[in-house]
Each structure stands twice: as C-alpha cells, then as structure tokens.
C-alpha positions in Angstrom: 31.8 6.7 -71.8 29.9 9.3 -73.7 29.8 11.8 -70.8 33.6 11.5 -70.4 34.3 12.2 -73.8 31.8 15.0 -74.4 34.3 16.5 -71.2 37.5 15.6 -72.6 35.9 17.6 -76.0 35.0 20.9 -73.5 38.0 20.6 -71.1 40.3 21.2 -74.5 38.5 24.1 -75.2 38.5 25.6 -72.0 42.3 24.7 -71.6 43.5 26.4 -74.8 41.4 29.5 -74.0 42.9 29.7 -70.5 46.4 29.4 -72.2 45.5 32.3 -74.6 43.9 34.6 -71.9 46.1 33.7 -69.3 49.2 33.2 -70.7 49.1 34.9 -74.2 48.2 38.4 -73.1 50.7 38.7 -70.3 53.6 37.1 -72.8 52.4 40.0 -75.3 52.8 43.0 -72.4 55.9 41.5 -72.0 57.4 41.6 -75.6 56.2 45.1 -75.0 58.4 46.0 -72.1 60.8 44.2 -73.6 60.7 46.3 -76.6 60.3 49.5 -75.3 63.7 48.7 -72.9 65.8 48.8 -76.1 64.7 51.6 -77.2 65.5 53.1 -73.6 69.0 51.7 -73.3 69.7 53.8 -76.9 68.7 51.7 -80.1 69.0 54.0 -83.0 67.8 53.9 -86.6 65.6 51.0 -88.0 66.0 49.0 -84.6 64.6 52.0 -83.1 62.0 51.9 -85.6 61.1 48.6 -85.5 61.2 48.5 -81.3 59.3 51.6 -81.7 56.6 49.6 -84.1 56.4 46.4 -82.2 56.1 48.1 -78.1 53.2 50.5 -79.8 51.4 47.5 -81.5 52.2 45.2 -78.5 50.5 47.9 -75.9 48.1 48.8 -78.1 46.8 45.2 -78.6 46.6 44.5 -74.4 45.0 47.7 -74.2 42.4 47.1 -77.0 41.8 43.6 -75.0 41.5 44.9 -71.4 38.6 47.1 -73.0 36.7 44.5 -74.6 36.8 42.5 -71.5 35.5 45.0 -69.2 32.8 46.1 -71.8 31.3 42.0 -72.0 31.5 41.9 -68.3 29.5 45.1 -68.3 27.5 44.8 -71.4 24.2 43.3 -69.2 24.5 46.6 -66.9 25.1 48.9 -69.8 22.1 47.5 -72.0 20.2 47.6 -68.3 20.8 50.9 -67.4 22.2 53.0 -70.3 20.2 51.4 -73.5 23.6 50.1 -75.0 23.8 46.9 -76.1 27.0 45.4 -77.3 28.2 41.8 -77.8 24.4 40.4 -78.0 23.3 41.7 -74.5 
C-alpha cells in the first residue's frame, strides 16, 4: 500500500507539470495570436495599447521559455565542451 501511494504522490506531480508545459504554454501563444489579431483587424487607442501590452508579454514569455528549455537540455554539452555551466550541470 505504501508503494501505491508513494506513486499516486509522484503521478500528481508529474500530471500538473504536464498540464503546465503542455498545455499552459501553448494556451499562452495562443492569447498571443489572439491578441495581436485585434490589433490587426484595427483596434485603436487603449485597446490597441493594451493588445499591444499583452501579445508582447505573451510572446515574450514562450520565447523566454523555449530558451530555457533548450539551454537545460544542453547545459551537460555546454558545461562538456564550452566550460559553461548553468542550471547545476
């Protein structure tokens, strides 16, 4: 019974993390685009600002996180080969 509960604790984990990752960044892009389309089909003044703000911020934050990711799936062969070492490696 112990076993089954120390994997009911794990699977949790892994399940929200594959609901951020998975789902969270693509629903982000998306509120990017979605953004960005108002401003194309001729918002003006503070919605313009504001669509402006959040497509900018939006694509700013998958970009900042598509980075990351390929740096800690590359940090072993840039502390291997290049002598930097990033997220512990």
């Amino acid at each position: 019974m112990h076993t089954f509960l120390t994997n009911m604790s794990d699977l949790w984990r892994v399940t929200l993390a594959a609901l951020i990752l998975g789902a969270g960044i693509p629903t982000v892009f998306a509120i990017g685009i979605r953004s960005r389309a108002q401003i194309d089909d001729g918002a003006s003044g503070s919605a313009r600002a504001v669509a402006l703000t959040v497509s900018t911020l939006c694509f700013a934050l998958v970009m900042i996180i598509v980075v990351v990711g390929v740096l800690y799936i590359a940090k072993d062969f840039l502390a291997h080969r290049l002598g930097i070492h990033i997220f512990g490696a």
